[in-house]
N, C-alpha and C positions, 0 to 999 in steps of 0.2 A: 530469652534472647539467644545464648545458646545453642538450644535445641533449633533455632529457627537458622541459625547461622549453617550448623550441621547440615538442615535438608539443602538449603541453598548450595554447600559444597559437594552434593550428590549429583545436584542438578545440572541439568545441559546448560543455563543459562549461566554456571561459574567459568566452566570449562572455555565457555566464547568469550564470558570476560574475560579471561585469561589470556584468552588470542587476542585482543584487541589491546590490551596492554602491551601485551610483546609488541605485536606490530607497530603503535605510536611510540614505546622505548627504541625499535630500529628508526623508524624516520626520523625521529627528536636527534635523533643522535648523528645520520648521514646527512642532514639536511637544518640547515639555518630557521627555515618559513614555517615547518611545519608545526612547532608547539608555540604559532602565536595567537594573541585570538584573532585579530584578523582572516587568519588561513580559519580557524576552527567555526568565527560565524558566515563566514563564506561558506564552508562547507555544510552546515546546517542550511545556509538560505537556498544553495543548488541542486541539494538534496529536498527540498521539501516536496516538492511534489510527487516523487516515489515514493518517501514517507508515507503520504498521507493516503495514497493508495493501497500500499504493505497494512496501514493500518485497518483500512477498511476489506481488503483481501483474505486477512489471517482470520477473519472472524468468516465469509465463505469457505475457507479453506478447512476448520474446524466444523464445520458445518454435515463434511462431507460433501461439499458443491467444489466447483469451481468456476471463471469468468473471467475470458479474458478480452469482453467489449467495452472493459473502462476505459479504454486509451479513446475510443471511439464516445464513449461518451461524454468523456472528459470535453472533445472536440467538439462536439455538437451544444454540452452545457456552456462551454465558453463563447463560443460565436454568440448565440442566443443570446445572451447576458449582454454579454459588449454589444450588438448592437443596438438594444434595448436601452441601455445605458448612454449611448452615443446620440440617440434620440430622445431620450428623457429625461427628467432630474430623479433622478431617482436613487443616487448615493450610495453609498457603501451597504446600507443596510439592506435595500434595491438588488444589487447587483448580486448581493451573494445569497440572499433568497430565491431570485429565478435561477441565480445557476445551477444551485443546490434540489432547488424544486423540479428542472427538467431533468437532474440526474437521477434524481429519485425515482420518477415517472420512468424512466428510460429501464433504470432496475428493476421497477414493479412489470415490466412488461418482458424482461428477463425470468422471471419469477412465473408469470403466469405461463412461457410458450414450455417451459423448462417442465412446471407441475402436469399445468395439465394436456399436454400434447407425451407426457414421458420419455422427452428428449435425451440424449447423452449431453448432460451440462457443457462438455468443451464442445464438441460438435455447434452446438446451439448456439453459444456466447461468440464463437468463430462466425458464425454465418450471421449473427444479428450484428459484431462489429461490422461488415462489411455493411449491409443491410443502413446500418447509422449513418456510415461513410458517405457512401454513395451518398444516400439521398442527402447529405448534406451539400457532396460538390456536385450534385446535380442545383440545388437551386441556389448556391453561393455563387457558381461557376469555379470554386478554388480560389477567390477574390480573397487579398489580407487586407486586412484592418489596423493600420499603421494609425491613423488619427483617434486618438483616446483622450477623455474627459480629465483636466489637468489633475483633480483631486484625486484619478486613478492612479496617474501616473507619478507623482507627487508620494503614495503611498504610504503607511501607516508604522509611525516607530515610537517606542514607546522606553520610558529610561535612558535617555542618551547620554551617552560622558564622550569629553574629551582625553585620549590618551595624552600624554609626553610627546610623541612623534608625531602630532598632532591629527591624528589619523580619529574618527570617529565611529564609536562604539554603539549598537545598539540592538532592541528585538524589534523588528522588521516584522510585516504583515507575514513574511513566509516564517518565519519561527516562529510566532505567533499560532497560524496554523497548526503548525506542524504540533506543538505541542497540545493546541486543545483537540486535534485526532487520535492522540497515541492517549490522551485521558478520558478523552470518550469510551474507547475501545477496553482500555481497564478497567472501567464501572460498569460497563456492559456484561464483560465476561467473567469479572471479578465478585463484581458487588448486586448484578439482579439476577431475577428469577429467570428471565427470559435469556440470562447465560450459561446457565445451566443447563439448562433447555437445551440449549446448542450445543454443547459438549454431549449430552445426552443423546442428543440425534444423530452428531456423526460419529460418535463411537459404536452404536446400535442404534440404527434406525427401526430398526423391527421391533425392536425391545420400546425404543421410545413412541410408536404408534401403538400399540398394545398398552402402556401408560396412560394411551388418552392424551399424547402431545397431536396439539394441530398443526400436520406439518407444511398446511397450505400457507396458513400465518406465520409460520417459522422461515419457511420458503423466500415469503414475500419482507419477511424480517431483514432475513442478510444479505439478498441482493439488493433490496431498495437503501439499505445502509452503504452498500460498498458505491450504489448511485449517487448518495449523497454527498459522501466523499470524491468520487471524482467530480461532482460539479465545484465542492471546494478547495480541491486541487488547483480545477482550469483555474482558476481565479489567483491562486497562488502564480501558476507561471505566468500567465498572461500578465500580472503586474510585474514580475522581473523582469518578462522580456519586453514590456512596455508595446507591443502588438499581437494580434492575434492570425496566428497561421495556422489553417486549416489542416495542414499536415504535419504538424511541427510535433505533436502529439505521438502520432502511430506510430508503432515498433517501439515501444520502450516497456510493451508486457514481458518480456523475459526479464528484465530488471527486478520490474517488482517482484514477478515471482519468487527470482533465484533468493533475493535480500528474507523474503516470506519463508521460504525452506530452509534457510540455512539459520535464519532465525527459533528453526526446530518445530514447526508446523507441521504434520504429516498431511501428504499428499490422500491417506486413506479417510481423514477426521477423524474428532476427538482428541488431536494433539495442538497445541498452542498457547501461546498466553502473547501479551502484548509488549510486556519486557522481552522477551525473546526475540520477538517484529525487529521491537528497536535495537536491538544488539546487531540483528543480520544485517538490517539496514547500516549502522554503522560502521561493521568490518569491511562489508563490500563499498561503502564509501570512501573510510580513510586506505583500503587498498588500491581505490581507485585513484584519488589525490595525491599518494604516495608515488604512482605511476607517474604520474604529470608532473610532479617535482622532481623525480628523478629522470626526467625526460625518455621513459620508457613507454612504448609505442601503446597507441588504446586498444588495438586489436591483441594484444595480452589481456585485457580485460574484457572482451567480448569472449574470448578461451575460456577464463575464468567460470563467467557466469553460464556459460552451458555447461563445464563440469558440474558447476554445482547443483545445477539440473536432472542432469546424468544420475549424478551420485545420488539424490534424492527419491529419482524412480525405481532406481536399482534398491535402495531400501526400501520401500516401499512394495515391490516385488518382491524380496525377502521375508517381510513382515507378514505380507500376504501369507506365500506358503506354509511360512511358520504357521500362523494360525489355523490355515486348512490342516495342518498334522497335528497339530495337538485334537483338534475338535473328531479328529477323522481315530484317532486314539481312545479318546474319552468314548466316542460313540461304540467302540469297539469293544470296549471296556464295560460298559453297558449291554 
């Protein structure tokens, strides 16, 4: 226990909890709202949806891949759904299987233009989000779906109490979510063989194709995962926001990422874990929350989140050369 305690205070993921302490000790303390639970499962229900994409992102991003046409898939798994849904009986179990199932499909076809055409991953994920887009408000017209199926919107809560102030306590379909992605993504990378695997490959891809890893299958592994998640995302917002808007999605991939990176994921692979996801995710929340209560403008948090971008690439560019001089030494040395 000890010894385990010790590696954890080596680790990048102490250091952030450490930041996120401070930070909720300054707002607990400027601000009345912020250590209630009210404010705290608000905050987990309007954060679920970047969650659950961070979760599914950290696992491409350790990969050595990257993808930033979930926002667009998310968009297209949720239309589909809902309006499937809207014309069917087809219920909870229904709707989050087509979502999940056209987001998966939408990943696997990320996977195969990425493998075998040997794409540059952002390049490709850029042009097939667009590619999604489109054809989606080509044949929607850009039409919202304000009328949804009462048991959608009705929504799913589980453990309810009633507080003292008579204000009502509960886990909601988006927490709900959000925590079976970030437990998926732990026994993925944690607990199977096929997570290793993936540390394995984007730490050395060369190394792991010479092993005999199949990197066609690995390929189609973590993009049709981080598909799946955005189709169980769409389904998380689209029941908060009780409609479905075609655009309501786009532009919100710098989020996930920034929350992804700062969570300690390297932009090169081989670096990440899913505690780490949820830390970033979390600082860049309650810093985000802390803004809004403290009535400080959001475009400080749009600043934010591209430094933390910056700053990412620029380590990662460091990391880079680092290792070209050691290797470019050894070889020398040799």
């Amino acid at each position: 226990m000890r010894e385990a305690f010790a590696r954890f205070r080596r680790s990048y993921e102490f250091w952030l909890l450490l930041a996120i302490l401070a930070v909720c000790v300054v707002l607990s303390l400027t601000t009345d709202t912020f250590l209630t639970m009210q404010n705290l499962l608000d905050l987990l229900t309007t954060n679920a949806y970047t969650g659950i994409l961070c979760a599914g992102l950290v696992v491409v991003l350790i990969a050595g891949g990257i993808d930033l046409s979930f926002a667009a898939v998310a968009t297209v798994s949720q239309y589909i759904a809902l309006t499937v849904a809207n014309a069917y009986p087809i219920g909870w179990v229904g709707t989050i299987l087509i979502a999940c199932g056209v987001g998966t499909a939408l990943g696997l076809i990320n996977a195969v233009v990425i493998y075998r055409f040997r794409m540059v991953a952002l390049i490709a994920t850029i042009a097939l989000l667009n590619v999604y887009f489109g054809l989606l408000i080509v044949f929607t017209r850009g039409e919202w779906i304000f009328q949804l199926p009462g048991w959608f919107t009705d929504g799913i809560s589980l453990f309810t109490v009633t507080g003292e102030n008579g204000y009502t306590y509960s886990l909601n379909l988006q927490i709900l979510m959000l925590i079976a992605a970030f437990a998926g993504t732990w026994v993925l990378l944690g607990r199977t063989n096929i997570g290793r695997q993936i540390y394995a490959m984007g730490g050395n891809p060369d190394a792991a194709q010479r092993a005999g890893f199949n990197m066609f299958r690995l390929n189609l592994i973590i993009f049709g995962y981080l598909g799946l998640f955005a189709g169980l995302a769409s389904v998380a917002e689209a029941q908060l926001a009780r409609s479905v808007m075609p655009n309501a999605l786009i532009g919100k991939e710098l989020d996930v990422l920034a929350a992804v990176v700062l969570g300690g994921a390297s932009l090169n692979g081989g670096v990440g874990t899913a505690f780490g996801t949820f830390l970033g995710l979390t600082l860049i929340s309650v810093m985000r929350n802390g803004m809004i209560l403290a009535g400080v403008s959001s475009y400080w948090m749009q600043a934010v989140t591209g430094l933390v971008i910056v700053a990412a690439m620029s380590l990662t560019a460091i990391q880079v050369r680092r290792g070209q001089r050691v290797r470019g030494k050894v070889g020398a040395a040799a």
